[in-house]
N, C-alpha and C positions, 0 to 999 in steps of 0.2 A: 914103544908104548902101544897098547892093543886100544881099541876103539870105546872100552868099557875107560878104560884108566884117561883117556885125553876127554873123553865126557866129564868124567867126574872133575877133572882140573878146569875144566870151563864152569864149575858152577864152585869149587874150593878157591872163592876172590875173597878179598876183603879190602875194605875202603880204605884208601892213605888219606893225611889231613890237607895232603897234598891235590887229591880230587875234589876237593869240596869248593864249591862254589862261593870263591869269597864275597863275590858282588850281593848274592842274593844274604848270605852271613851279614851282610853291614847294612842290608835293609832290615832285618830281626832284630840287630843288636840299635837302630836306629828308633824304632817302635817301644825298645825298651828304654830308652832317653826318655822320650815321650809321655811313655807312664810315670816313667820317676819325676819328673822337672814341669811338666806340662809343655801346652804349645806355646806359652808365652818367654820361655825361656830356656827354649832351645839353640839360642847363641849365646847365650850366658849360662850354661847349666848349672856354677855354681850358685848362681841366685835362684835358682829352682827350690834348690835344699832348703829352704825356709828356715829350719831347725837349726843347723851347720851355717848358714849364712849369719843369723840372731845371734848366734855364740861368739862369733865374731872371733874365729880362731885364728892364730898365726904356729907361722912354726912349720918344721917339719916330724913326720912322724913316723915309725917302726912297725910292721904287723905281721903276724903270719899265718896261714891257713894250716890249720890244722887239722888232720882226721879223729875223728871222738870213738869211731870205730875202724876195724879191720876194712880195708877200701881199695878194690882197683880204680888205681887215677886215672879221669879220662876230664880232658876237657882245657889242659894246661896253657895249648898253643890260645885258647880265645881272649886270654887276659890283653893282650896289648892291642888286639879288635877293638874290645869295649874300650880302652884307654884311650884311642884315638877317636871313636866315634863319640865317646865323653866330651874331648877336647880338653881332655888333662894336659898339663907339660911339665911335670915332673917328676911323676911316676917312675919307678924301676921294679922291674917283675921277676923276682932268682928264682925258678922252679929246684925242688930241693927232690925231684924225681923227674919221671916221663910218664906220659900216656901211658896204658898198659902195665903199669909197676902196682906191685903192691904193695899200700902204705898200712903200716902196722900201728895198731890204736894210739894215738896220741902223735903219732907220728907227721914230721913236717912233709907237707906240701910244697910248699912257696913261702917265699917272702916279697914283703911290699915295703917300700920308702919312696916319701917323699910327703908331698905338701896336706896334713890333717885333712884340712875340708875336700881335697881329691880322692883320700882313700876313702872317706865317708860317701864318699858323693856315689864311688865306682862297688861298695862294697856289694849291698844286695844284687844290682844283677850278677857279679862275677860269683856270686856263692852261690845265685841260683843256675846258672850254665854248669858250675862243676860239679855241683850238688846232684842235677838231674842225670846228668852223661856220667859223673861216675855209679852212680846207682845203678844205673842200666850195664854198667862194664862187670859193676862186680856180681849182680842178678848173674849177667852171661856167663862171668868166669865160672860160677859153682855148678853152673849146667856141666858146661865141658869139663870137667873135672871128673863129673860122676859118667863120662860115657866116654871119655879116651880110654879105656882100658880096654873099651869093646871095639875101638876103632871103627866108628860113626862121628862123624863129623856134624857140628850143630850148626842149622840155620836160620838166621832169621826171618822176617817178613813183611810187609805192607802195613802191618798195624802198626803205624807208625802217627805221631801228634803231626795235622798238619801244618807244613813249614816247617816242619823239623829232620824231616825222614834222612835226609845227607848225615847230620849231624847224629840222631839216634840209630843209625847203622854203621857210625862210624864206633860209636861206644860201644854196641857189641862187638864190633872186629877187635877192639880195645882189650873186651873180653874173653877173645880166644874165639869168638865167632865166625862162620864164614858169611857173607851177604849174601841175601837170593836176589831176585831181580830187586832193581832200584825201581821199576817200573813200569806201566803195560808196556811200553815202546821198547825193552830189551833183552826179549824173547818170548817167543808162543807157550804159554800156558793156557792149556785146555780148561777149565774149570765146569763145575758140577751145573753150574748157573746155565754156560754156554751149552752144553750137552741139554739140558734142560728146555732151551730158547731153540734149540731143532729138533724137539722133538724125539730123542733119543733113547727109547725106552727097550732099546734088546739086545743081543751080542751084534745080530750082522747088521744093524743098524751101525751102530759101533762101532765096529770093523774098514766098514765103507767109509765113515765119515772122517773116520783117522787117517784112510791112506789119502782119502782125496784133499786133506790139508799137507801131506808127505808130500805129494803128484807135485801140490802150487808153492810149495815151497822145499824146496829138494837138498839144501843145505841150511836151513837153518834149523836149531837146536831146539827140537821142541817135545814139553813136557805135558802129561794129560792126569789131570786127576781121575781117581777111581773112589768108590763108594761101596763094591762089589768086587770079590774072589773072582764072579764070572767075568767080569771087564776084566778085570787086570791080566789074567792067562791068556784071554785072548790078544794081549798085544805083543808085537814083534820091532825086533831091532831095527827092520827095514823099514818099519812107519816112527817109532818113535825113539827117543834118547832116553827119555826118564819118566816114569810112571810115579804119582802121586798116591800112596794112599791114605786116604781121606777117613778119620777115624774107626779104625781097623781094630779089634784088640787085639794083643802080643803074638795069642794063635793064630789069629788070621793072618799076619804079619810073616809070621815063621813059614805056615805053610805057601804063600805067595811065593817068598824068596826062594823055598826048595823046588817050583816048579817054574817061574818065571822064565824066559827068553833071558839066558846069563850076559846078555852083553846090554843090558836095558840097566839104568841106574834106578834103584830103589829111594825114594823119599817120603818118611812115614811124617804125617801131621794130624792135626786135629784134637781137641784135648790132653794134650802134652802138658805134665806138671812136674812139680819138684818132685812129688812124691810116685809117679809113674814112668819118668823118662829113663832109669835103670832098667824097669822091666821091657820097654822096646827097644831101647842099645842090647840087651841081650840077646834080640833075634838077627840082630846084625845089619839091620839094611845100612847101605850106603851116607843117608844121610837123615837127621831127625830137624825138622823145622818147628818153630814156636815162636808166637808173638809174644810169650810170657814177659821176656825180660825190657820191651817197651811198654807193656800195660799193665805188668804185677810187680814189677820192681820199686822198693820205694829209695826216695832221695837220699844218698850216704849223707851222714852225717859231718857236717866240717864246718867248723867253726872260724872266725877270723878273730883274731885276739893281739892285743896292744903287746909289744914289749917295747926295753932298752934299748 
């Protein structure tokens, strides 16, 4: 494997549900107790229910979530989170897919049984976790769909709702996504801000201040945004791994990649949409990043409905 191709596999990750921080999951999903029942009946949550408690239901009952449109599922494993931090005990959860599947309009999700006022109780938050995360999975998958063919890889970003960011980068990887960093603390990204805050307004400016982060840090992976044709030629594989360009259009893009240091990983961002990310997967870079599909994606549609 040459030293372009083990870069690029250090940044083509993506998050299993297996990484996710469940402790900090069951403080979220605890908050949403909260909301739903208040503080006064958070050991009794179904006396919370005011509505469901007054009806005075017994019995048990039948439901199933269903998609109203075309949906990548993402969000399945959190049903039995919320179940337990509910303090349901009857509950049963049959997923009638996985993560990452595509469910086709009208098509089942899950299924729920057991005790009326528990599914009532558990319904809105579990519609609102799968709602949002799959929304985001299926935003992601139409991405990657429209730029696999040019062999660019998509990724996501930091615009992410806070407290959520494990969980809304786990629904892109859902969606064919790779993850970029999870965070400052898991690799050097140069950004426009930084370069800005020293003062950095000319190539050999630039130049020096790139190698002398290389010099103090000599193995670890690090990436630099650019704003400028001139910055980016001037960088080399000995100072950097991966060059960001920062709102570039398609030609500036093209002509980059035909002149660049071949062993530097290309990553194009910055006003990336549905309707432009074909014309920068055509220039080829390595990878195309966008926070589209956490801040423009809207909630899939899925409904929870009674049966027999």
């Amino acid at each position: 494997m040459t030293t372009k191709e083990q870069n690029k596999s250090s940044l083509n990750k993506k998050i299993d549900w297996a990484n996710i921080d469940k402790n900090k999951l069951r403080s979220l999903l605890e908050n949403s107790l909260e909301e739903e029942v208040g503080t006064d009946f958070l050991s009794t949550p179904i006396k919370g229910d005011i509505t469901t408690h007054s009806c005075d239901l017994e019995g048990k009952s039948k439901a199933k979530l269903i998609a109203r449109t075309d949906t990548v599922c993402c969000g399945i494993k959190i049903a039995q989170l919320i179940f337990d931090t509910f303090a349901t005990k009857s509950l049963t959860f049959v997923p009638q897919c996985k993560d990452g599947d595509l469910v086709s309009k009208f098509g089942e999700i899950a299924r729920i049984e057991g005790l009326s006022d528990e599914i009532l109780l558990v319904e809105r938050t579990l519609l609102n976790f799968i709602q949002k995360l799959s929304g985001i999975a299926t935003y992601s998958s139409t991405l990657v769909k429209i730029i696999e063919p040019y062999e660019v890889i998509l990724l996501d970003t930091r615009k992410t709702t806070p407290g959520y960011r494990e969980l809304e980068k786990y629904a892109t990887s859902c969606g064919g996504s790779a993850n970029h960093r999870m965070g400052l603390h898991d690799r050097i990204l140069i950004k426009d801000n930084h370069l800005a805050a020293k003062k950095i307004d000319n190539v050999t400016k630039f130049k020096n201040f790139v190698r002398s982060i290389r010099k103090s840090n000599p193995t670890t992976f690090i990436e630099v945004e650019v704003d400028s044709i001139e910055f980016a030629l001037s960088l080399s594989s000995e100072c950097v791994n991966a060059v960001l360009l920062d709102n570039f259009d398609p030609t500036q893009v093209s002509h980059v990649i035909k002149y660049l240091d071949k062993d530097i990983i290309t990553e194009v961002s910055g006003g990336i949409s549905f309707n432009n990310i074909e014309s920068y997967a055509a220039c080829r870079p390595d990878f195309i990043s966008t926070g589209a599909p956490t801040h423009m994606s809207t909630w899939s549609d899925i409904g929870l409905d009674w049966y027999n």
